[in-house]
N, C-alpha and C positions, 0 to 999 in steps of 0.2 A: 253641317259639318260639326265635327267634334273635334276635342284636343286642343293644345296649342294650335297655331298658324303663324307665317309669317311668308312677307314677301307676296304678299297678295291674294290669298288666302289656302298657299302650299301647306300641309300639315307637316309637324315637325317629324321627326323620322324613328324618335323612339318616345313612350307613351314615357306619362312622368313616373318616376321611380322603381323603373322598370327596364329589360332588356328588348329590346326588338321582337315584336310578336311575331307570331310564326302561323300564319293558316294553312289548315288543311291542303295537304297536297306539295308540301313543301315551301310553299311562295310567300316571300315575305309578306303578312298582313296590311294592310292600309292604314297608316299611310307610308309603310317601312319602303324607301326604294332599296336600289339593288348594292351589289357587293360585287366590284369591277373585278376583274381577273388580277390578280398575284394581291389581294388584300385580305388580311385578316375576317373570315366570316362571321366571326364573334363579337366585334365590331360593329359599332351602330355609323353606318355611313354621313358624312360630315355634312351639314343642315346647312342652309342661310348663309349671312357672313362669311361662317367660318369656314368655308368649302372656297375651291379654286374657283370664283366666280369675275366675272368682267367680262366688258367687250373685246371685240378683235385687237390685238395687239397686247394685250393682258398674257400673262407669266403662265398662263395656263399650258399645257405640254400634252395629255391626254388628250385624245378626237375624243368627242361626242358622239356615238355609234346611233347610227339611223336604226340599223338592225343590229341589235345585241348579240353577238360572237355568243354570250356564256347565257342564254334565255333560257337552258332547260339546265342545268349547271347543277340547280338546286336540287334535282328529280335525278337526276344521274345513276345512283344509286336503284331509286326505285325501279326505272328501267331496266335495269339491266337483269334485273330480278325478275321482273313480268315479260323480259323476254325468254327467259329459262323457263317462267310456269308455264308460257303459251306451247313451249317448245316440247316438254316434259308431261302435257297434259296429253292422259289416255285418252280423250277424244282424238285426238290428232286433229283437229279443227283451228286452222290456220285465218281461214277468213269466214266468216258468215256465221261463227259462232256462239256461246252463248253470253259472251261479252258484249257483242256487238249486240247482241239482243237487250241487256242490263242498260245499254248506251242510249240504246233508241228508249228506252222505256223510262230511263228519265232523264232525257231530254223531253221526253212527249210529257210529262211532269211536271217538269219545270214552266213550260212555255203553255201547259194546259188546252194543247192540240192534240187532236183527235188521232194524228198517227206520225211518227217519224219513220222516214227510210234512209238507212245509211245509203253509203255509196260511195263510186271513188276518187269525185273532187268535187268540186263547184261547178264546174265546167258540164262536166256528166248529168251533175243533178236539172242543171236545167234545160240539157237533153231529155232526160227520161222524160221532164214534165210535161214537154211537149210533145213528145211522141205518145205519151197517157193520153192526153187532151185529141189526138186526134189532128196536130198541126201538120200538115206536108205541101206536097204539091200543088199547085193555084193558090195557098193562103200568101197572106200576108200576118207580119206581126209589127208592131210600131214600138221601135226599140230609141232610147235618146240618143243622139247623135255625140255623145262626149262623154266614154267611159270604157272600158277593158272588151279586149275583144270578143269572150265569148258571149258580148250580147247579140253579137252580128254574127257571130259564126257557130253560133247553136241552132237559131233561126236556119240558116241554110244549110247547117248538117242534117235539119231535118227534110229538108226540100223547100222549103219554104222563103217567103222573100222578107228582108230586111228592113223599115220602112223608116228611116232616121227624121228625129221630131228635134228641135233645138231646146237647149235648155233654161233654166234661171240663170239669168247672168252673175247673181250673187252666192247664192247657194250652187250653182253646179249639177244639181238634180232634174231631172226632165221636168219641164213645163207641162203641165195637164191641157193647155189650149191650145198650145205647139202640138201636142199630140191630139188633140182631135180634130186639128185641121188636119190630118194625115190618113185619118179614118175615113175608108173606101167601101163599097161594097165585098171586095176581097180579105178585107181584116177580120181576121180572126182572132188575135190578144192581142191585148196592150202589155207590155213588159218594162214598166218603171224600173229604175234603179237607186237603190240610197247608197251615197257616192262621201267616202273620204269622212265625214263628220256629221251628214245631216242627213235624214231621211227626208225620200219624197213624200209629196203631199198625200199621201194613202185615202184620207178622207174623197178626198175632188177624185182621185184615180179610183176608185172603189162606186163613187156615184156614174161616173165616165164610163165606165165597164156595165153598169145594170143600166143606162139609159141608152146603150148602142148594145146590148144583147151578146157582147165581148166576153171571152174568159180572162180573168187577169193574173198573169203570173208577174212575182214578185222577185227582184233578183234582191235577196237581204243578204249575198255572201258577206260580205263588210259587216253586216250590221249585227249578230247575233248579240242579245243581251240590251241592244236598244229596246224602247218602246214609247211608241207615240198615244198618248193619252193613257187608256190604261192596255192596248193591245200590245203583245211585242211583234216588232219586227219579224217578218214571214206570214202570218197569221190575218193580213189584210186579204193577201187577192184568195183566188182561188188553192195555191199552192205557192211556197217560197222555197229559198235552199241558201243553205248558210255553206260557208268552204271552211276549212280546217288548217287551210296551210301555214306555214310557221307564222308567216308573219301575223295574222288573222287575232280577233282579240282571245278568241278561244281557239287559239293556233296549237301545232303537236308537230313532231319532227316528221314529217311527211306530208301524202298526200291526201283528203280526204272531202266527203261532201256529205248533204245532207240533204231532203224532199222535206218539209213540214206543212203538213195540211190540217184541212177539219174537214176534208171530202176523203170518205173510208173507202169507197171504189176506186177513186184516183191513187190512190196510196195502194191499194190490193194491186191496180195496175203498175202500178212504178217497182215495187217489190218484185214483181215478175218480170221487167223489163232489164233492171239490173244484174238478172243471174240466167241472162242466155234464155230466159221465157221461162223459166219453171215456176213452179208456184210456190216451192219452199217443204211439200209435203212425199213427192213420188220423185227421184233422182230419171233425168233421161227423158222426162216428157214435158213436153216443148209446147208449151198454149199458143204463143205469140213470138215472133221472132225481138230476141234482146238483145242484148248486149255482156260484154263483162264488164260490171261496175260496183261490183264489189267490196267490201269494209273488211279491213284487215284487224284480225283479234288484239297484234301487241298496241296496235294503235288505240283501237277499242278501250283495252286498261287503262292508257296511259290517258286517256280522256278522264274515265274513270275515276283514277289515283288523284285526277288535279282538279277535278271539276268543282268540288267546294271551295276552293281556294279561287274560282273563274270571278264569283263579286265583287275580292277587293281587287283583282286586276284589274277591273274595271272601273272603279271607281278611283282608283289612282291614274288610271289615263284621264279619266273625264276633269279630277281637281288640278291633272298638268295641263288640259286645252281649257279649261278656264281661266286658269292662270294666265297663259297669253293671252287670249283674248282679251283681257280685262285691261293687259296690257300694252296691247296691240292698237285696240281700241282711237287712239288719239294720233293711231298714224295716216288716219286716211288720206289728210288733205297731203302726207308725204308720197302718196302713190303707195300706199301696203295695206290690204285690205282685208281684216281675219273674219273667220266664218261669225254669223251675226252671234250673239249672246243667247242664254237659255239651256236647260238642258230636255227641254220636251221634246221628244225622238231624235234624241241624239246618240250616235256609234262612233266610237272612238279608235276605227281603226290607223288610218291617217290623221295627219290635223295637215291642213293647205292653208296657206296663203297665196291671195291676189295680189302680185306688184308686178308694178308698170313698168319696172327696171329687174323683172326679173332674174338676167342671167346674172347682171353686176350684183345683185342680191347674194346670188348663189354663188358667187366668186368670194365674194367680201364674208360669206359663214364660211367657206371652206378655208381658206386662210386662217382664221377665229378657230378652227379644226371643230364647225360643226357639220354632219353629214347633212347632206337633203336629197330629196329625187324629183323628178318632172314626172307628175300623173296627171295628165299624157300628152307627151311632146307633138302630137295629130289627133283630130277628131275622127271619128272610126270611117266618115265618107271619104276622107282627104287619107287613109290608109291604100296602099296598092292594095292589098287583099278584098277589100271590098269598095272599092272607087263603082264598079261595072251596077253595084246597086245603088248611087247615088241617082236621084231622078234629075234628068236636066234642068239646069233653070234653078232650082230649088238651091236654097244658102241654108247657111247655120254660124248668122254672126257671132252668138252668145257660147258657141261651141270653141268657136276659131279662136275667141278674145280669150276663154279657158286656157288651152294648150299654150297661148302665146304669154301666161302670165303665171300660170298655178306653179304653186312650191312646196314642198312638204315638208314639215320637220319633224323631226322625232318627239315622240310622242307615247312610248314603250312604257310599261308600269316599272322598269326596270333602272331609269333614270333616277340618280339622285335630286334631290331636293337643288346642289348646288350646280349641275350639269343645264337642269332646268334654267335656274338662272342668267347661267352663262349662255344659254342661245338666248333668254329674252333682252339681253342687254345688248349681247350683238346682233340681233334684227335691230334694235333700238337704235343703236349705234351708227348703223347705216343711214337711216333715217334723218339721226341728227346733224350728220354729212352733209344733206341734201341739202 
């Protein structure tokens, strides 16, 4: 870190003798946080001390926004403008054009994988990948039993069966031995997932997949911009896919997804699978039967217009989950349990906490006016939609004890320095209750 700090090693919010940086793409620099709705934007947002900070029952009057109302606020402008160029451009090329081409090529860039395929969410993307691969009917795929539904409902959108492995009870992330007790004769991938602030164990899951002759797809939608050792996120198994949705760390006002590979057939596949089977070259002929999954141009830009500004949004979520954690840290024996320390393959989309009095948790920040969510109040076996694939007999303690504890707090690059404070005091505050 650089700069001042303070409050546990938060960076102060305007550099010395100077005005609030400004990075590419509109978004306040690092470690500049955000500029709430009706305040002065010329204004360097109030730091440490001097901000509305304290626990629950403190003079404080603004919530604490889980998801930020005003996240694209800064870019407003720019929008609106690159929805006039997409609109007004003689191509008339609305999706699939050559924004979306400028997008994928450096993303494939940045992340120095051999191909990106847009496409039109997260969900989509890790359809296409299986249906690339050859997933359907009689396979199976061994998906963690504790995490967002399209790991189970991609699997059987393709025909294929769902096969839930239990997870780390610390981290939240699939177990690599839980999943290869689950490895059949009928498995055909393993599909880890890096979940809320840590990435799975890609090393162990990567040797797991070449020693049982497995394809392994990667669910990095969370994760873009992480990276474990020196890979990043997507770029372990065979193919990955990042989501785009707002909340995401390199989120955009819509829907959108991504394929990242370093297999250039599988990606030639998925590029044809996303546009109704065509190959990109002759309109109307149909290789393989696809889909519509498509990447929309204004979104395209607007990736575009902010993606240099994507590092320091990053690295201000990452120095606000440090910051708890550091802080967090010495609540264990109070029953509150934050993700372990470190930042090697870490994603900052979420930040979770484990307590054991969860909901009174969550009662006692909302009062405080901090927001939080339950990610996820069931594990995907104990969901109706997919109950009929859980196999008899088989549990998922490390799943159940998840759902019945996890908490999420805000964690947005958008947070000031002193909002920050104000939930670490009131998780703290709780604690000190106990």
């Amino acid at each position: 870190m650089t700069g001042p700090t303070h409050h546990g090693g938060l960076a102060a919010t305007t550099p010395p003798g100077g005005d609030p940086a400004v990075a590419p793409g509109g978004d306040p620099a690092v470690p500049a946080p955000s500029v709430a709705p009706g305040e002065d934007p010329t204004m360097p947002a109030p730091s440490g001390p001097t901000g509305p900070t304290g626990p629950a029952g403190s003079s404080r009057t603004a919530p604490v926004p889980f998801f930020p109302p005003h996240l694209f606020e800064a870019d407003r402008r720019a929008l609106l403008d690159l929805v006039r160029d997409v609109a007004l451009d003689p191509s008339q090329r609305f999706i699939l054009g050559h924004r979306t081409q400028e997008f994928e090529r450096v993303l494939c860039a940045s992340l120095g994988a051999t191909d990106v395929v847009l496409c039109g969410s997260g969900t989509s993307a890790l359809e296409l990948v299986l249906t690339a691969m050859d997933v359907g009917p009689g396979d199976e795929v061994v998906v963690p039993a504790f995490g967002c539904a399209p790991l189970a409902a991609s699997v059987i959108n393709v025909g294929a069966v769902p096969v839930f492995a239990d997870i780390d009870p610390h981290t939240m992330v699939a177990d690599p031995d839980a999943m290869e007790r689950r490895i059949t004769p009928r498995t055909k991938a393993l599909m880890p997932a890096h979940m809320f602030s840590v990435m799975a164990d890609m090393p162990r899951f990567t040797a797991l997949a070449r020693r049982h002759g497995l394809r392994l797809v990667e669910d990095s939608a969370v994760a873009q911009g992480a990276v474990l050792g020196t890979t990043p996120a997507g770029l372990w198994g065979d193919a990955g896919v990042y989501s785009f949705v707002q909340v995401k760390s390199c989120g955009m006002p819509g829907e959108g997804g991504a394929v990242v590979t370093r297999d250039a057939e599988l990606a030639r596949r998925v590029r044809m699978l996303r546009n109704h089977g065509q190959d990109g070259r002759q309109r109307f002929v149909h290789h393989v039967i696809g889909r519509n999954s498509r990447f929309d141009e204004v979104q395209a830009a607007f990736q575009l217009h902010r993606f240099d500004g994507f590092p320091a949004r990053l690295e201000r979520r990452a120095r606000i989950a440090a910051h708890y954690t550091e802080r967090f840290a010495p609540l264990a024996g109070h029953g509150i349990v934050p993700p372990p320390q470190g930042g090697d393959g870490r994603c900052h989309y979420v930040y979770c906490l484990l307590a054991e009095e969860r909901d009174a948790l969550r009662a006692h920040l909302t009062r405080a006016g901090v927001e939080t969510h339950v990610y996820y109040p069931r594990p995907l076996p104990a969901q109706p939609a997919f109950a009929r694939y859980a196999r008899p007999g088989e549990t998922w303690p490390h799943a159940h004890a998840a759902a019945a504890r996890i908490l999420a707090l805000p964690v947005h690059h958008l947070l000031t320095d002193a909002e920050v404070e104000h939930v670490t005091e009131s998780v703290r505050s709780f604690a000190g209750a106990r």
